[in-house]
gemmi code that builds the backbone of each chain (N, CA, C; Angstrom):
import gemmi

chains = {
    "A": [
        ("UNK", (-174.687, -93.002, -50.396), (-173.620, -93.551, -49.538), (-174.109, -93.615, -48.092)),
        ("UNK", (-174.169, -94.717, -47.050), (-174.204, -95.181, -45.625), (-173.263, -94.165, -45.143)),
        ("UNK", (-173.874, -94.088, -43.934), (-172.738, -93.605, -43.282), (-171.729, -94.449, -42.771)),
        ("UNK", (-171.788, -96.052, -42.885), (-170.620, -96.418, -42.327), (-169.449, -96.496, -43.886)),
        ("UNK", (-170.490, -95.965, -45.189), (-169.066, -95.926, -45.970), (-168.749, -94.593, -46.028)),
        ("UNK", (-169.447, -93.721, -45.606), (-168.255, -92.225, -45.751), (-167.669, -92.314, -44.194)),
        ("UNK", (-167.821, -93.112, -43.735), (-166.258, -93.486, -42.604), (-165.562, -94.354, -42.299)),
        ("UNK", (-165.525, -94.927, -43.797), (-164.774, -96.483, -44.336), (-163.604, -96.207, -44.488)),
        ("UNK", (-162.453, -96.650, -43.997), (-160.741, -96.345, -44.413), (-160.758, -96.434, -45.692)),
        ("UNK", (-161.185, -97.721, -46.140), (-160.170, -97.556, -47.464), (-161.417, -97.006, -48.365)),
        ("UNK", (-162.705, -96.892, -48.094), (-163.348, -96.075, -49.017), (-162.650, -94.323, -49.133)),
        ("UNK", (-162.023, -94.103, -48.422), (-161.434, -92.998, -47.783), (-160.460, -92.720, -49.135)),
        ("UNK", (-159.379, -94.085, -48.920), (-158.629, -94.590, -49.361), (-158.150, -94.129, -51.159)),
        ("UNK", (-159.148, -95.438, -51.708), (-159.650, -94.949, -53.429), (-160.315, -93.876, -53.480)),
        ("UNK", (-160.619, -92.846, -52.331), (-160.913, -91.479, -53.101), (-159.973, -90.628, -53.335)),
        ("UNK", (-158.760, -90.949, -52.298), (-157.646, -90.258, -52.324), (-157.333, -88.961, -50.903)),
        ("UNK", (-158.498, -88.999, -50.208), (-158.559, -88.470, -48.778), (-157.708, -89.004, -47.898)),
        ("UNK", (-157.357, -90.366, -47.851), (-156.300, -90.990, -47.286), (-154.923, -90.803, -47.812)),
        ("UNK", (-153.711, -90.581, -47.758), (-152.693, -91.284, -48.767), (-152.587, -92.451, -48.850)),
        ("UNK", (-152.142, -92.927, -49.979), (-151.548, -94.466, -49.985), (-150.471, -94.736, -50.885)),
        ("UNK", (-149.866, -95.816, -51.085), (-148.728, -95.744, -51.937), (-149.440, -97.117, -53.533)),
        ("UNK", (-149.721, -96.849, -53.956), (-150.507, -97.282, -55.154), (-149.683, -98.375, -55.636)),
        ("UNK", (-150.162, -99.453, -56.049), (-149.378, -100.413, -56.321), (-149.532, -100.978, -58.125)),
        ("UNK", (-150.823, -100.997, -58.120), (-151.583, -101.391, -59.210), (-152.830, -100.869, -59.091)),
        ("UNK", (-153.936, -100.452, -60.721), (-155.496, -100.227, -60.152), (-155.853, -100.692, -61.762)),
        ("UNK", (-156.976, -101.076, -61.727), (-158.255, -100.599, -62.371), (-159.467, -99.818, -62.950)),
        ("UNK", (-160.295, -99.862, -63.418), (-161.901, -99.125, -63.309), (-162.200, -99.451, -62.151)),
        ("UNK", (-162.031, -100.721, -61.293), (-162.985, -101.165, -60.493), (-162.588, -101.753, -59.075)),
        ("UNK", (-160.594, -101.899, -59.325), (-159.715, -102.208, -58.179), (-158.558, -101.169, -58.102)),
        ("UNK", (-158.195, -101.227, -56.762), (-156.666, -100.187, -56.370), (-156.463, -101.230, -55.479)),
        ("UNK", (-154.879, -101.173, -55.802), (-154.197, -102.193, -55.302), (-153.086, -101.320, -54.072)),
        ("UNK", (-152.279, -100.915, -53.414), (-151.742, -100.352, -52.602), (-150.864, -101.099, -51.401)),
        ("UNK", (-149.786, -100.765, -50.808), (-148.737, -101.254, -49.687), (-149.602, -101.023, -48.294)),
        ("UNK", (-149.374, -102.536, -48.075), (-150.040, -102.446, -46.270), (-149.184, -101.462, -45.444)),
        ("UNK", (-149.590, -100.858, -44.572), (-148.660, -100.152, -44.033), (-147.793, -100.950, -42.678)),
        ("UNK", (-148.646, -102.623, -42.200), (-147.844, -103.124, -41.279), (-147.751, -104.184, -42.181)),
        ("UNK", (-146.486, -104.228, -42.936), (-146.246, -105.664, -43.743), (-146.078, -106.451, -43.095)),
        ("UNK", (-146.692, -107.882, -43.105), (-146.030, -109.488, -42.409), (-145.308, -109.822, -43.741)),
        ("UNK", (-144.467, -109.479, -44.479), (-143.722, -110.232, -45.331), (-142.999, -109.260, -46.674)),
        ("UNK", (-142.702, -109.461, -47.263), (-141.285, -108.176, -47.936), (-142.500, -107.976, -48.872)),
        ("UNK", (-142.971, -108.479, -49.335), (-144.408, -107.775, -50.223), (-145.614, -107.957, -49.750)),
        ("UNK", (-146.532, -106.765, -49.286), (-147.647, -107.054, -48.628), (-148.762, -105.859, -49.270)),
        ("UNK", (-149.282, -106.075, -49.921), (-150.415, -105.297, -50.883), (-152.162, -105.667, -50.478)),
        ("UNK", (-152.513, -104.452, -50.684), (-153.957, -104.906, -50.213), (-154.662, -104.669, -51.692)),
        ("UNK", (-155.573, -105.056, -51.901), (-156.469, -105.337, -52.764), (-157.932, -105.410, -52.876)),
        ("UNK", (-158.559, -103.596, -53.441), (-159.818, -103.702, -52.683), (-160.691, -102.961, -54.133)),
        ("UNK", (-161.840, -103.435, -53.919), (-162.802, -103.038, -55.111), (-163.215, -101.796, -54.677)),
        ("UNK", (-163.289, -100.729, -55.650), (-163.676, -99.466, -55.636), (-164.792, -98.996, -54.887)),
        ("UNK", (-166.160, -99.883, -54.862), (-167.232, -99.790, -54.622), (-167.279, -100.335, -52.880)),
        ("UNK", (-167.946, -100.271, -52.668), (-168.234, -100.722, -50.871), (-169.182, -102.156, -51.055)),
        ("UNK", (-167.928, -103.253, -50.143), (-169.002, -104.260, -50.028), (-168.183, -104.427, -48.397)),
        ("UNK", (-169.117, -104.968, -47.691), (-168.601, -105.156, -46.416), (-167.238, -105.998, -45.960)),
        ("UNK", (-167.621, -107.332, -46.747), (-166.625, -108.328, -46.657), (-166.564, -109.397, -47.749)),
        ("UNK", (-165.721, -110.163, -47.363), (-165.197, -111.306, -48.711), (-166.811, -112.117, -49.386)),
        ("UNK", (-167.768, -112.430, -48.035), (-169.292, -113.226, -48.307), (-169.856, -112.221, -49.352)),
        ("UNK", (-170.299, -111.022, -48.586), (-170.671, -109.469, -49.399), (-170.696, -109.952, -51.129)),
        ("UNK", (-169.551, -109.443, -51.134), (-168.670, -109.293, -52.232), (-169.119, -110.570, -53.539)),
        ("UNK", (-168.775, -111.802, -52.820), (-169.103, -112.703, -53.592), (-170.423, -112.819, -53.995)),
        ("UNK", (-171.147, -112.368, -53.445), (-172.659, -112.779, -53.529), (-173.284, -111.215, -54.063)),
        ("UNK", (-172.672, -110.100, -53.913), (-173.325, -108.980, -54.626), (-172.649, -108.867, -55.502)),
        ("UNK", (-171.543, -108.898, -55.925), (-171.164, -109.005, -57.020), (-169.774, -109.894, -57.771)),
        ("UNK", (-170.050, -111.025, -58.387), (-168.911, -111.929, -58.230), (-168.552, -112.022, -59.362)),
        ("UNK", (-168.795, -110.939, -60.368), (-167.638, -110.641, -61.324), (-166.271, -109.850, -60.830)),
        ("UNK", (-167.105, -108.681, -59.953), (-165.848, -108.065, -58.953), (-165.218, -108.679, -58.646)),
        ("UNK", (-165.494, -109.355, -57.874), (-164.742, -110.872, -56.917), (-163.553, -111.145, -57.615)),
        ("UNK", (-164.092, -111.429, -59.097), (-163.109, -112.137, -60.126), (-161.990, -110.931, -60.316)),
        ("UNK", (-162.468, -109.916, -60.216), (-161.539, -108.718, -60.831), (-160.489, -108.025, -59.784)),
        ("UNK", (-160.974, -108.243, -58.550), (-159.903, -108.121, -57.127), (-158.959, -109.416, -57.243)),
        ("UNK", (-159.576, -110.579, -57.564), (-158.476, -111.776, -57.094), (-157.354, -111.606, -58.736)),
        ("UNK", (-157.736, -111.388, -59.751), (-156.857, -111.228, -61.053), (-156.318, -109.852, -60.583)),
        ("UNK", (-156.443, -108.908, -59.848), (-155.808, -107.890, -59.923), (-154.646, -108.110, -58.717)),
        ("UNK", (-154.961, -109.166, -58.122), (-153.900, -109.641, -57.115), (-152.862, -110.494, -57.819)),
        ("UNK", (-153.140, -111.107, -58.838), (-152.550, -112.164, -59.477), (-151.525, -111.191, -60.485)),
        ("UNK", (-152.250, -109.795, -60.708), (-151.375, -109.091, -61.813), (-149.804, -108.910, -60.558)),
        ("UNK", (-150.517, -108.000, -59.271), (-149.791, -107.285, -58.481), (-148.511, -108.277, -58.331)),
        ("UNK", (-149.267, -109.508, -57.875), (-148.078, -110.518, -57.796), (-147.154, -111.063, -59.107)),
        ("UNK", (-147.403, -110.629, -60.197), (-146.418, -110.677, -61.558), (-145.484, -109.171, -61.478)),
        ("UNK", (-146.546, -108.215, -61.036), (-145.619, -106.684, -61.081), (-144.168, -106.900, -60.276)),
        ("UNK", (-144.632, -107.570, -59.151), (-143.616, -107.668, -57.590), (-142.900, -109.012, -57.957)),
        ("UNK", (-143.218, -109.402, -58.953), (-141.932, -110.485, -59.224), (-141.945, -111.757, -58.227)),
        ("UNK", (-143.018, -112.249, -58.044), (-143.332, -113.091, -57.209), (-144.146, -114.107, -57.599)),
        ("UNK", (-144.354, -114.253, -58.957), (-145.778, -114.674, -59.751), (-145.062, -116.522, -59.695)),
        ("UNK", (-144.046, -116.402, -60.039), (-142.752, -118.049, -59.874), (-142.724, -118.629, -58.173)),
        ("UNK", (-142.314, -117.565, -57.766), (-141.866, -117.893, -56.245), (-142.950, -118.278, -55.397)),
        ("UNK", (-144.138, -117.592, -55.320), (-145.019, -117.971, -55.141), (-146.140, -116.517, -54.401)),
        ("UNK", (-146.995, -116.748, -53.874), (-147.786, -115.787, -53.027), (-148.972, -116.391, -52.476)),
        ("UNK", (-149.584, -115.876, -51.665), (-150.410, -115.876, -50.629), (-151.966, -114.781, -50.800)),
        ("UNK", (-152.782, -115.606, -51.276), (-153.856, -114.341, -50.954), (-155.232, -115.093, -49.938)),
        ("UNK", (-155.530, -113.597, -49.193), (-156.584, -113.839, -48.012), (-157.249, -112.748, -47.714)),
        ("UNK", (-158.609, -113.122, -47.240), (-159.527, -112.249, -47.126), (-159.743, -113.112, -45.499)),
        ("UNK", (-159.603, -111.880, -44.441), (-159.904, -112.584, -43.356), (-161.699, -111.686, -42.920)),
        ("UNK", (-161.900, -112.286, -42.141), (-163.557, -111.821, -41.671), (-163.583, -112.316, -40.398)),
        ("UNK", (-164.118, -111.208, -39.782), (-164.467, -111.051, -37.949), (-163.361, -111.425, -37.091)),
        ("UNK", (-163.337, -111.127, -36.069), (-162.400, -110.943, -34.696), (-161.268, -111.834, -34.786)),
        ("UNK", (-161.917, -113.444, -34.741), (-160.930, -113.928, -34.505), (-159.765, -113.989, -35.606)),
        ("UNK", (-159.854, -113.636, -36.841), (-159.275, -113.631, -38.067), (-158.451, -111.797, -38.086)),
        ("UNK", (-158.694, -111.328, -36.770), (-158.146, -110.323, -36.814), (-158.513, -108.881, -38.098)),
        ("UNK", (-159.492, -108.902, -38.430), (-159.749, -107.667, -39.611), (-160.342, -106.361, -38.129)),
        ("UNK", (-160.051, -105.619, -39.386), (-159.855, -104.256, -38.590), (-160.577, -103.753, -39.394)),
        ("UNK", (-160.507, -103.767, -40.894), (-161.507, -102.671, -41.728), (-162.841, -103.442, -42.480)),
        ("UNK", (-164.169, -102.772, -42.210), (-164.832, -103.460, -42.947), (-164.979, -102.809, -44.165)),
        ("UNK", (-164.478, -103.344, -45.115), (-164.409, -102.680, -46.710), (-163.395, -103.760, -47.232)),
        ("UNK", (-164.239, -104.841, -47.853), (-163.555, -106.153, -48.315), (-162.241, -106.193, -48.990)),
        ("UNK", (-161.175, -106.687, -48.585), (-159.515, -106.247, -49.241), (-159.290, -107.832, -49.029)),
        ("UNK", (-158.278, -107.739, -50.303), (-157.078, -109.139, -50.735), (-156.390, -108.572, -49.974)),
        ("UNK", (-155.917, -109.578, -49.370), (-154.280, -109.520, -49.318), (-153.479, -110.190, -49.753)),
        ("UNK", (-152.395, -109.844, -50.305), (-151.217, -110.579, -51.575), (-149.498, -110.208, -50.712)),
        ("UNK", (-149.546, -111.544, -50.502), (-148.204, -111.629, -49.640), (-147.242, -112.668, -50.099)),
        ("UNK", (-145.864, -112.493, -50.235), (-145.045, -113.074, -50.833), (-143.694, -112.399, -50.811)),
        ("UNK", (-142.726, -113.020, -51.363), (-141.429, -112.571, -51.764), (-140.453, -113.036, -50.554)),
        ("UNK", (-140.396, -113.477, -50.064), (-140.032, -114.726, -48.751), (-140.897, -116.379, -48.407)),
        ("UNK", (-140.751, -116.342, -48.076), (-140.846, -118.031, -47.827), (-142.008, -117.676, -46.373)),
        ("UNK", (-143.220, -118.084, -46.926), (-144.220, -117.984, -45.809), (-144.404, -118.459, -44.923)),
        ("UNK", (-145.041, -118.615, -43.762), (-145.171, -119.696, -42.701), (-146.667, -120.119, -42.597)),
        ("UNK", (-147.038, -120.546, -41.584), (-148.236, -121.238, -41.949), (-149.192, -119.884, -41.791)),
        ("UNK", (-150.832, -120.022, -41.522), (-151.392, -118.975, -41.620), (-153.055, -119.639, -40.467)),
        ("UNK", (-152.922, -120.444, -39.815), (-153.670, -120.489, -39.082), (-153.569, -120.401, -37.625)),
        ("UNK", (-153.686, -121.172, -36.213), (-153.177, -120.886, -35.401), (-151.555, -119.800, -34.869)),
        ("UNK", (-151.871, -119.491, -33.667), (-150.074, -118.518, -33.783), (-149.312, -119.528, -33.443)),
    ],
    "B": [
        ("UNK", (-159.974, -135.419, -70.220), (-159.140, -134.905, -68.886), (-157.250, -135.167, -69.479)),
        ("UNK", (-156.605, -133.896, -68.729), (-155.393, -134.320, -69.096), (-154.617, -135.252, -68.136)),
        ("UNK", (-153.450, -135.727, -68.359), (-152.797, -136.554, -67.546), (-152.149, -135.646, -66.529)),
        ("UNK", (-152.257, -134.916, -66.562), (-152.229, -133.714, -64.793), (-153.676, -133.683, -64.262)),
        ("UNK", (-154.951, -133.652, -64.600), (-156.188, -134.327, -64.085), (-156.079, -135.203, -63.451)),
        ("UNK", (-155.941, -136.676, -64.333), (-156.136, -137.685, -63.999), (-155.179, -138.009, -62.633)),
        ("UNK", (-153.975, -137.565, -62.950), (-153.273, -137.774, -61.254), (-153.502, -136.736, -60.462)),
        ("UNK", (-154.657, -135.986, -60.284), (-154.964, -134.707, -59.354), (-155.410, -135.913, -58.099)),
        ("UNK", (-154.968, -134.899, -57.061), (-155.512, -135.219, -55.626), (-156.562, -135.077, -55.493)),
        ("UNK", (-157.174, -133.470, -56.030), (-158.139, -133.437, -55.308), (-159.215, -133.529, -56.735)),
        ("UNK", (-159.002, -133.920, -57.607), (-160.163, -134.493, -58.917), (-160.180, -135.805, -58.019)),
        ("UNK", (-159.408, -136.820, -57.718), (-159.650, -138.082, -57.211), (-160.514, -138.097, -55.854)),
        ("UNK", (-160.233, -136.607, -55.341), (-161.382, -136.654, -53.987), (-162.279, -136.326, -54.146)),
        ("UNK", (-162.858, -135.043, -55.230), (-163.990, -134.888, -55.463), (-164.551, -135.874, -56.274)),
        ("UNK", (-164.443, -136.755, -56.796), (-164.666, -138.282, -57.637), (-164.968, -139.584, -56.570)),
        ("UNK", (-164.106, -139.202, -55.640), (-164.668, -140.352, -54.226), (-163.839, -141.309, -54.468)),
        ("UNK", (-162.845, -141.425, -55.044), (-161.610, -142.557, -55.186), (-160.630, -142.140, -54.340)),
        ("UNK", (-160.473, -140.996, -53.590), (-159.962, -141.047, -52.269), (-160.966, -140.456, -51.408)),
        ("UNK", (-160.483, -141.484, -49.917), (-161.867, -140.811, -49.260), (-161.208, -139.309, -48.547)),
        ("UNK", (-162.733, -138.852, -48.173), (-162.253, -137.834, -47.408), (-163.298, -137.360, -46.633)),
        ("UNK", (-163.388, -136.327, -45.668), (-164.619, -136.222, -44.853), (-165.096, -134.558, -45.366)),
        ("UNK", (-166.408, -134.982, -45.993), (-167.382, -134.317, -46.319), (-167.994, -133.316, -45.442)),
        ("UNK", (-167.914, -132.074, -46.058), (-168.631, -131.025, -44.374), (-169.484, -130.561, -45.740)),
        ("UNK", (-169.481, -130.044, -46.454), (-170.850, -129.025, -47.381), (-170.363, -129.770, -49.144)),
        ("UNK", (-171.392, -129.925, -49.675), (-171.100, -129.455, -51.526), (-172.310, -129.164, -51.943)),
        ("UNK", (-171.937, -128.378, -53.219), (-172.874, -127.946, -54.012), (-173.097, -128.858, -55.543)),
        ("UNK", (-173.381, -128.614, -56.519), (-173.093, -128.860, -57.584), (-171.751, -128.749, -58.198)),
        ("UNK", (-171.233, -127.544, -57.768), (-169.799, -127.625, -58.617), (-168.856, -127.286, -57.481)),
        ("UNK", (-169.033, -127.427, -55.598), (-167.968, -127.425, -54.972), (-168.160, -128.580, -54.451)),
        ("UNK", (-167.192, -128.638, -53.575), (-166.773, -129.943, -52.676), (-165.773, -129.266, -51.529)),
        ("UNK", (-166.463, -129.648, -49.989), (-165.781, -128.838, -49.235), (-165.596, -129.846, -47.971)),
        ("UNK", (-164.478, -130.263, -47.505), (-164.046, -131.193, -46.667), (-162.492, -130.996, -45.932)),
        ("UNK", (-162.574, -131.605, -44.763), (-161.682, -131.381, -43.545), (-160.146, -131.470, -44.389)),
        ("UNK", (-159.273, -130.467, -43.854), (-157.788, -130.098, -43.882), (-157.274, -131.641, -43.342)),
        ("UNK", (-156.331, -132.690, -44.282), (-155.797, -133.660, -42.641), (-155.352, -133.522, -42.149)),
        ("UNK", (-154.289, -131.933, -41.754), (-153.822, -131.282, -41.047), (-154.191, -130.308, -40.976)),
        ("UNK", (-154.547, -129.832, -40.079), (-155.887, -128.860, -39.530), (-154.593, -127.479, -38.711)),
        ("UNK", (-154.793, -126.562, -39.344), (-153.781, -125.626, -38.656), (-154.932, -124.757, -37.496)),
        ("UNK", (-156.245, -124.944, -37.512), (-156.682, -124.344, -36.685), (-158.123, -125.582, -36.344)),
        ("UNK", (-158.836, -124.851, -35.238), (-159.660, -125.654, -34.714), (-161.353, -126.267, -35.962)),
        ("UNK", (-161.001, -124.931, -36.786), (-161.827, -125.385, -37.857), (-160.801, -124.924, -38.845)),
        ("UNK", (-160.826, -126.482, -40.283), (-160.056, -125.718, -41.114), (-160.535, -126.917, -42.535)),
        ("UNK", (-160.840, -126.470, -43.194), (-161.614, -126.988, -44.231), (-161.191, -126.479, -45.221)),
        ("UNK", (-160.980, -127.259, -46.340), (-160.850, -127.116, -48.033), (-161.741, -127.234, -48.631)),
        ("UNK", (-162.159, -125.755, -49.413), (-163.402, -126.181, -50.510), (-162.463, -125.856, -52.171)),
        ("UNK", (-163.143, -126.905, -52.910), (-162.654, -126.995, -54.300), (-163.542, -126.917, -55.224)),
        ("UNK", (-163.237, -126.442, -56.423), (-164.448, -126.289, -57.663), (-164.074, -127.735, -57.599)),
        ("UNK", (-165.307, -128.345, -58.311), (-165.400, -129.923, -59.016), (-164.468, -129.807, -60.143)),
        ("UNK", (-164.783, -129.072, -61.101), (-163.774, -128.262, -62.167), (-162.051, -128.749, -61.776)),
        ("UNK", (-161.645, -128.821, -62.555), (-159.990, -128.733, -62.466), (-159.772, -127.001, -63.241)),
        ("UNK", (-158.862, -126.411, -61.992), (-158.475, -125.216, -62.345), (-157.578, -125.676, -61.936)),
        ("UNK", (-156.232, -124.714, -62.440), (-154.752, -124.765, -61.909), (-154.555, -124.379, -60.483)),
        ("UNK", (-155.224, -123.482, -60.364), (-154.819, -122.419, -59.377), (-155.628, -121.164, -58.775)),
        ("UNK", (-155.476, -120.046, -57.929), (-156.529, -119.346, -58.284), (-156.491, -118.395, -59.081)),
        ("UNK", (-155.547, -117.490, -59.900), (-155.796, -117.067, -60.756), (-156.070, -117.898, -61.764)),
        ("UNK", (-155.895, -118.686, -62.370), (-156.697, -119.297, -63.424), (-158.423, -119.693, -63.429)),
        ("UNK", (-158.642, -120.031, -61.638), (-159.747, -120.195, -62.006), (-160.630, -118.904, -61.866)),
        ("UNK", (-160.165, -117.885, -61.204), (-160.869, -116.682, -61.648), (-161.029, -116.137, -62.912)),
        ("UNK", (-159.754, -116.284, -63.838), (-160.055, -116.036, -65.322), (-160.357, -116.717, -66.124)),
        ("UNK", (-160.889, -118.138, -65.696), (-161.505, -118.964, -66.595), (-162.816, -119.198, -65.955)),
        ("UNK", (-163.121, -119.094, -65.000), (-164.286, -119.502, -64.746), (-164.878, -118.761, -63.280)),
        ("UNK", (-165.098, -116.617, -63.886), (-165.470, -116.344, -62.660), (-166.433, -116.605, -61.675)),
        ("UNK", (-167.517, -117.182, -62.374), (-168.511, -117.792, -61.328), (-168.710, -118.343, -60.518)),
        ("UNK", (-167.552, -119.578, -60.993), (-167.296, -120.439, -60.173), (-166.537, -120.488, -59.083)),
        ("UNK", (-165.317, -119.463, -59.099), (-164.754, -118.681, -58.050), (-165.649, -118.422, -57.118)),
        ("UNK", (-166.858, -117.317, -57.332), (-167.673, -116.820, -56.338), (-168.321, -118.014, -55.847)),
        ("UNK", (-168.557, -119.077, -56.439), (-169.503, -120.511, -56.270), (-168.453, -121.322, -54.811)),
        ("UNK", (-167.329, -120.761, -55.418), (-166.395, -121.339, -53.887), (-166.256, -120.420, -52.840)),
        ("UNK", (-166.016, -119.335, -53.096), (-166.224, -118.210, -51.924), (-167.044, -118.257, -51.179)),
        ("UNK", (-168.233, -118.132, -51.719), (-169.660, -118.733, -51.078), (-169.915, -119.794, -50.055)),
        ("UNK", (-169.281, -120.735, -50.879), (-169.197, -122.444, -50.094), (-168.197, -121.993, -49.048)),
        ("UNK", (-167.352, -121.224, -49.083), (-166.638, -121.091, -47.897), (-167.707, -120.667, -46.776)),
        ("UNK", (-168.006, -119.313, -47.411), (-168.768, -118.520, -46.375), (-169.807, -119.350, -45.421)),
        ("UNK", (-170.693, -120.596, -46.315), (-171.660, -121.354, -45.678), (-170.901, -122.517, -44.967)),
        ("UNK", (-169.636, -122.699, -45.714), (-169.090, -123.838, -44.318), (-168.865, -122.964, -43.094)),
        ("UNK", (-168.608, -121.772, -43.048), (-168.189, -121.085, -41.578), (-169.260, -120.831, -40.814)),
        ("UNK", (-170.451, -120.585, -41.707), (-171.861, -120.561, -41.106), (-172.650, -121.801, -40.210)),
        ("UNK", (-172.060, -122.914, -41.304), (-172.287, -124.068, -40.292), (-171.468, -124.667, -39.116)),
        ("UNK", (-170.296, -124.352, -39.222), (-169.379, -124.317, -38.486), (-169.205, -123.750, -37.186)),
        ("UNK", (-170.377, -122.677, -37.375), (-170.609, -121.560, -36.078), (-169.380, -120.923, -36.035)),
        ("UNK", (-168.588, -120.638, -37.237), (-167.624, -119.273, -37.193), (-167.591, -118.472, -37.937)),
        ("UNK", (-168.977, -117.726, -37.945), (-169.180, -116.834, -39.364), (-169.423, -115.895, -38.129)),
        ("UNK", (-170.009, -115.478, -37.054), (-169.600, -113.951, -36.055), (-167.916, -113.848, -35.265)),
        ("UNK", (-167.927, -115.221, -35.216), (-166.727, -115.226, -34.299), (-165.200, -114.878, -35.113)),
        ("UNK", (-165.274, -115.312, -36.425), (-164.626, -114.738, -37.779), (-163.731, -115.990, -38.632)),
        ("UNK", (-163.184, -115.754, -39.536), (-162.266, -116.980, -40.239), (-161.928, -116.300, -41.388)),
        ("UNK", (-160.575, -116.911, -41.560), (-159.627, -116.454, -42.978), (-159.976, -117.578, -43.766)),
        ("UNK", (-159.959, -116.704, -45.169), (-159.962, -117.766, -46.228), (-158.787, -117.584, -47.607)),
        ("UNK", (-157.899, -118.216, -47.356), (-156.794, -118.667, -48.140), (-156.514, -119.495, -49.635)),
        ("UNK", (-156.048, -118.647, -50.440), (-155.754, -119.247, -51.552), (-153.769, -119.473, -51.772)),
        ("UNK", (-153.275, -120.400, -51.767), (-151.973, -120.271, -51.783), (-151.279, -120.696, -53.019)),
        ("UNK", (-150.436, -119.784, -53.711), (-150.063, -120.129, -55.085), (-148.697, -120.279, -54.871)),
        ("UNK", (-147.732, -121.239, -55.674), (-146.528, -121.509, -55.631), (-145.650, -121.828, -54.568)),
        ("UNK", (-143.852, -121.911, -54.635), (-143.819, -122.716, -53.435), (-143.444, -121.841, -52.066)),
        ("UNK", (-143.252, -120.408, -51.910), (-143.342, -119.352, -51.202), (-144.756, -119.708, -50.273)),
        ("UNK", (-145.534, -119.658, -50.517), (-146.758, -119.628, -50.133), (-146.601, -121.195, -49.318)),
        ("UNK", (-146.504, -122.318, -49.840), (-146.303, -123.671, -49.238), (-147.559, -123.934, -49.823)),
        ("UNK", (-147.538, -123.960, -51.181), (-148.311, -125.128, -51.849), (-147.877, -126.429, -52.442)),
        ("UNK", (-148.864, -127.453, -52.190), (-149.058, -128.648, -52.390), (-149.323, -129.359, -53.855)),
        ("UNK", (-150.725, -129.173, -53.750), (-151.541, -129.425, -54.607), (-152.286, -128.866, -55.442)),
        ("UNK", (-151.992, -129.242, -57.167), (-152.147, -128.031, -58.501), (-153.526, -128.178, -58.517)),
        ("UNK", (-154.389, -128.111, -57.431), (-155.841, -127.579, -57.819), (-156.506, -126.777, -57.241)),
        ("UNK", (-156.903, -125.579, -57.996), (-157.166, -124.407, -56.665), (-158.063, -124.854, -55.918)),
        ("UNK", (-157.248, -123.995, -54.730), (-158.852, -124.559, -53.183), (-158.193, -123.517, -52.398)),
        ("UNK", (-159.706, -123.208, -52.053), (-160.158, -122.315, -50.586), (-159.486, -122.562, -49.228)),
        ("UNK", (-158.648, -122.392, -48.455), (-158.880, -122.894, -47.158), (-160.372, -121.844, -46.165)),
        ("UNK", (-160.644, -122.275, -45.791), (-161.501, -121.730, -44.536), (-160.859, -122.037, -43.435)),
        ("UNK", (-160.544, -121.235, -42.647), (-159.794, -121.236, -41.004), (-160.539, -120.575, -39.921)),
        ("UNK", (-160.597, -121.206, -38.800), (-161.240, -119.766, -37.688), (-161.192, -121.349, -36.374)),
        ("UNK", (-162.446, -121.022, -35.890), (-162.680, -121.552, -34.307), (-162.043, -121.160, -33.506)),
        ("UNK", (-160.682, -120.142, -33.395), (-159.986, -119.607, -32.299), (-159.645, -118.877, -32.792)),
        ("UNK", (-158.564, -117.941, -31.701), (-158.253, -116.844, -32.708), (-156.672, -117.150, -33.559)),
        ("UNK", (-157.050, -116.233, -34.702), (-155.997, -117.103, -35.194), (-154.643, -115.768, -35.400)),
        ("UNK", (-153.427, -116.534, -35.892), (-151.882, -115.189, -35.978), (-152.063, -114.972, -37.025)),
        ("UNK", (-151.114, -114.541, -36.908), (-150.720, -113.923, -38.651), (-150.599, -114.498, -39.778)),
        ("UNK", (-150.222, -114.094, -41.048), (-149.914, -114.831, -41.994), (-149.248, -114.657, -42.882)),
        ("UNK", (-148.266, -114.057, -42.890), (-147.122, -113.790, -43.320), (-145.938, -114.343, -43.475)),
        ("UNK", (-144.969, -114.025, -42.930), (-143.533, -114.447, -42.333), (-143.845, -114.957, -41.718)),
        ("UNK", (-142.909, -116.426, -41.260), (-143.019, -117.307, -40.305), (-142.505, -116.713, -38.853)),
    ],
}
model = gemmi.Model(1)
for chain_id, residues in chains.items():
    chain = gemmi.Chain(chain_id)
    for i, (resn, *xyz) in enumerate(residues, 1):
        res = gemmi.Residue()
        res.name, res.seqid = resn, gemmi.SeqId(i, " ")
        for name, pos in zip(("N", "CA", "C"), xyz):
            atom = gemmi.Atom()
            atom.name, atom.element = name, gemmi.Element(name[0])
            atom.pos, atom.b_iso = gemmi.Position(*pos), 0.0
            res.add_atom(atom)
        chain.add_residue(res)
    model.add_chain(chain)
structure = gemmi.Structure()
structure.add_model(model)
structure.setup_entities()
């Protein structure tokens, strides 16, 4: 383990050193409640293992890839939103606003969204 | 092809029977300008493939998922917003404000961008 993953939040996170409120998991994903929701369901969605970001991820391992975005797709059937609709995003660097590097879905829904680019 | 194919938007754009403006493709993506651009860069990449959506095309065809993730990542690279950062968006159903039944990537960034949540 790097040292920037034994001082990774959400590697923190799926060990259970953090609390979190668990939403859905896997062998290989934990799914969990953002703690600043933009919308009445806001779940993050992150692979067990450490990849930096959404590029990372896809390119070291993109069966994972497949297994974070279906585990978002479950979360959003759990939360009753799978009809209504949902939102998933992986943002990367500053201007996209990320805060943690440790690649996470986000699965947002259960209201009526607004757009998602400029403010 | 089924008769939800054949009237796809974006099977008819990746086919070149509607035009559209070309920024990157691969073999099995196709990645070209938003015509409403919510940010200063904002681009749609699509499998060539007809998938429904993005969970479907992650569980039918994970590779090809990562094959678009990717294509995102290298349009932001060419784009010159792969340090400066960019969200990449999958939007399912009508919560979310989807359009069109064929999954696609957005790529967003060139400024900084809000939230994405609640309107």
């Amino acid at each position: 383990m790097s040292s920037s993953e034994a001082e990774c939040l959400f590697c923190k996170i799926v060990a259970g050193d953090i609390p979190s409120t668990a939403v859905f998991e896997t062998a290989t994903t934990y799914a969990f409640r953002d703690i600043n929701p933009q919308a009445d369901v806001h779940v993050l969605v992150v692979p067990r293992n450490h990849h930096a970001d959404a590029a990372a991820l896809s390119s070291e391992d993109p069966a994972l890839l497949a297994e974070v975005m279906l585990a978002g797709a479950e979360v959003a059937k759990q939360e009753g939103i799978e009809e209504s609709g949902y939102r998933l995003v992986f943002n990367t660097g500053p201007d996209a606003g990320r805060t943690v590097f440790h690649a996470h879905l986000h699965v947002l829904g259960g209201e009526q969204l607004g757009l998602f680019g400029r403010p």
